[in-house]
N, C-alpha and C positions, 0 to 999 in steps of 0.2 A: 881493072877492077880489083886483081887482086891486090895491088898497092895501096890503093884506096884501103882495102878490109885494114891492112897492114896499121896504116898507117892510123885510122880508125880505133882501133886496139889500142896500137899505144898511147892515142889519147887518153882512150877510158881508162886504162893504169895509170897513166899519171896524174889524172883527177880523181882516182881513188889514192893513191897513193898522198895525194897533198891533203883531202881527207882525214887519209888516218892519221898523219902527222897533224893536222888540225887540231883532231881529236884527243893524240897523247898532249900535244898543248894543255890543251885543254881541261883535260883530265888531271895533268899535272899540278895546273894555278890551281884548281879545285883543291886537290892534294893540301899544296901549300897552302890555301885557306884554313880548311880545315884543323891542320895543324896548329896553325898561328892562331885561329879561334880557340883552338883546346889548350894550348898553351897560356891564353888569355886567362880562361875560365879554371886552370890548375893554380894560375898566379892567385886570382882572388879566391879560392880556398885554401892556400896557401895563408896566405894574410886573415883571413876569417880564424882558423883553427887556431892559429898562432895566437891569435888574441882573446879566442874561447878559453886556451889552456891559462891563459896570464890569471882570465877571472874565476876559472876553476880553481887553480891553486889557493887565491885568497878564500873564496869561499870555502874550502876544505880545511883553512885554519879554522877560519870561524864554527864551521861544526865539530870540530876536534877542542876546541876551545868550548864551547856548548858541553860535548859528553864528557871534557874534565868537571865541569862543576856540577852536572849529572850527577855522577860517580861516585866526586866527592858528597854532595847530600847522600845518594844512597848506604854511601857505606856507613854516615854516621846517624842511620836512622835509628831508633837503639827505644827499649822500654824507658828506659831512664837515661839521655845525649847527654854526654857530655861533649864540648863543642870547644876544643880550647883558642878561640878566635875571638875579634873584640864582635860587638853586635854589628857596625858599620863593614868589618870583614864580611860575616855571614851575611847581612844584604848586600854586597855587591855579589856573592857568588851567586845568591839567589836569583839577584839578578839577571846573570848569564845564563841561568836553567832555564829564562824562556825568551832568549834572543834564538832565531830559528831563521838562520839567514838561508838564503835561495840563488842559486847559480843562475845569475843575467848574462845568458846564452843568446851568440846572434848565433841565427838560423838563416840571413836573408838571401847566402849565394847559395846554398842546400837547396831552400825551398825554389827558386828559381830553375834552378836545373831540373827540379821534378816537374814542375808545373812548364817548363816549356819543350818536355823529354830529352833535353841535352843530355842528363845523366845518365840514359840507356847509350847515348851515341859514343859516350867515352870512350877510348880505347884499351886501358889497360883495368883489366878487369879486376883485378888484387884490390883496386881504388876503390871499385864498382862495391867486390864485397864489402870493404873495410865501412864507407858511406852509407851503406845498408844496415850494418852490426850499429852503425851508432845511431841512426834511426831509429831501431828497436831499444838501444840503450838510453834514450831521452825518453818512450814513452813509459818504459819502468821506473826511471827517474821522476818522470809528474805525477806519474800513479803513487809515490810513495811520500813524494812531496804534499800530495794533498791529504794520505791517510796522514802526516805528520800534523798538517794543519789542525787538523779537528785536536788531538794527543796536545797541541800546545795552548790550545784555546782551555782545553780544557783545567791546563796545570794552570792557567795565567786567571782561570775565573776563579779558581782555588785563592790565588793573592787574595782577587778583590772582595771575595768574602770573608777571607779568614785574618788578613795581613793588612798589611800600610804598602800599598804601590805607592804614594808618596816614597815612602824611604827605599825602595826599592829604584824610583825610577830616579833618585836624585845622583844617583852612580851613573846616570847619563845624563845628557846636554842640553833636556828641554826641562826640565827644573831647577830653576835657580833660587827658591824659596827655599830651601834645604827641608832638613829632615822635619816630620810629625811630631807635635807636641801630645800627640796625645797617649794614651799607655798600650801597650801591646808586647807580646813576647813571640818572635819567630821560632824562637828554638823550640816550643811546644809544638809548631808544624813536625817535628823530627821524632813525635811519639805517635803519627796521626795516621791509621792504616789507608787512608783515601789519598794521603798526603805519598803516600810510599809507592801507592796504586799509581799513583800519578805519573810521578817520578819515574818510576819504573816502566812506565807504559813511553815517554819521553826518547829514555836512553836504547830505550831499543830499537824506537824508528831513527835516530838520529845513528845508531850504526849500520842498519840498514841503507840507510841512504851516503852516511861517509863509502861503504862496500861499491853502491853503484856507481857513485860522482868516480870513484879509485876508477872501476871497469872503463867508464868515461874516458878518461884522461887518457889510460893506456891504449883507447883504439884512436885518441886524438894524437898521441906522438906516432903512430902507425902511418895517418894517414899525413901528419905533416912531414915527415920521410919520404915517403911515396910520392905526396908534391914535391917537394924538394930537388930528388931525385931526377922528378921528368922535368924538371926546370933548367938542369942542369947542362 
């Protein structure tokens, strides 16, 4: 009997023991899943941000390019302009005071991660924060995008009651009839206190928003580091 208990025993330890070995198995492939999925999902935010930053930069010309011709009307708003540029110069700047370009931001590996809680499961939390910060920094960015929208509807309906969008929009690519035959003077918009109103009201959301798109960028090389890194 007693050989029996014996022997009894050490069966049960070695069926727990194959067990636990099963188990660190087990636990292990899990592991390695795991890993290689997150590895996966750092690659494609990896390539998302890298490509967010490409169309951030162009569009940050474009608004830098917007508040120089801002700028330049503001400064030479005057009781009596003098303007020493041909009229075809002054309407192209004109121009550029109500192009109001908008950062085409993908979101689609972002939003996935939230919507399927992958994002909470990541590991390195530095990433967790940085994904968070730029979260908040998009919706300050639409928020100021859209206070911008009303600021340039406003200057553009200024044009079209006061000016030739004709000669205005023949500085870009969907007028081919050229300039207005008819009479007008732009450089009178440069004595016009609604005209300055305007203007005025323009340059300041367009550097508010160059301020955010900048914050933008800076947590987007952050976080394309951080993937990078774990890539590595």
């Amino acid at each position: 009997m007693g050989k029996y208990f014996k022997y009894a025993i050490g069966e049960i330890i070695l069926v727990v023991i194959g067990i636990l070995i099963a188990l660190q198995i087990n636990n292990w492939n899990e592991n390695r899943k795991e890993l290689y999925n997150e590895a996966k999902v750092l690659k494609t935010l990896n390539d998302e941000f890298l490509e967010n930053k490409i169309t951030l930069d162009s569009t940050l010309v474009l608004l830098n390019t917007t508040a120089d011709a801002l700028s330049f009307v503001l400064d030479n708003i005057d009781k009596t302009p003098i303007i020493d540029i041909t009229p075809v110069q002054l309407d192209s700047v004109l121009f550029s005071t109500i192009a109001n370009p908008y950062w085409k931001k993908s979101e689609y590996t972002l939003r996935n991660l939230e919507n399927s809680g992958q994002l909470s499961s990541l590991s390195n939390q530095k990433l967790k924060t940085k994904l968070y910060e730029y979260s908040l920094a998009l919706t300050d960015i639409e928020d100021k995008d859209s206070d911008a929208t009303i600021a340039f509807n406003q200057l553009l309906n200024y044009f079209k009651i006061n000016g030739s969008l004709r000669n205005l929009d023949a500085n870009g690519i969907n007028i081919r009839e050229g300039r207005t035959r008819l009479d007008y003077n732009h450089i009178s918009f440069f004595s016009d206190i609604v005209f300055e109103n305007s203007i005025d009201d323009c340059l300041v959301y367009i550097r508010q928003r160059i301020q955010r798109y900048t914050k933008a960028k800076a947590i987007i090389l952050e976080i394309i580091s951080i993937t990078n890194n774990s890539n590595d």
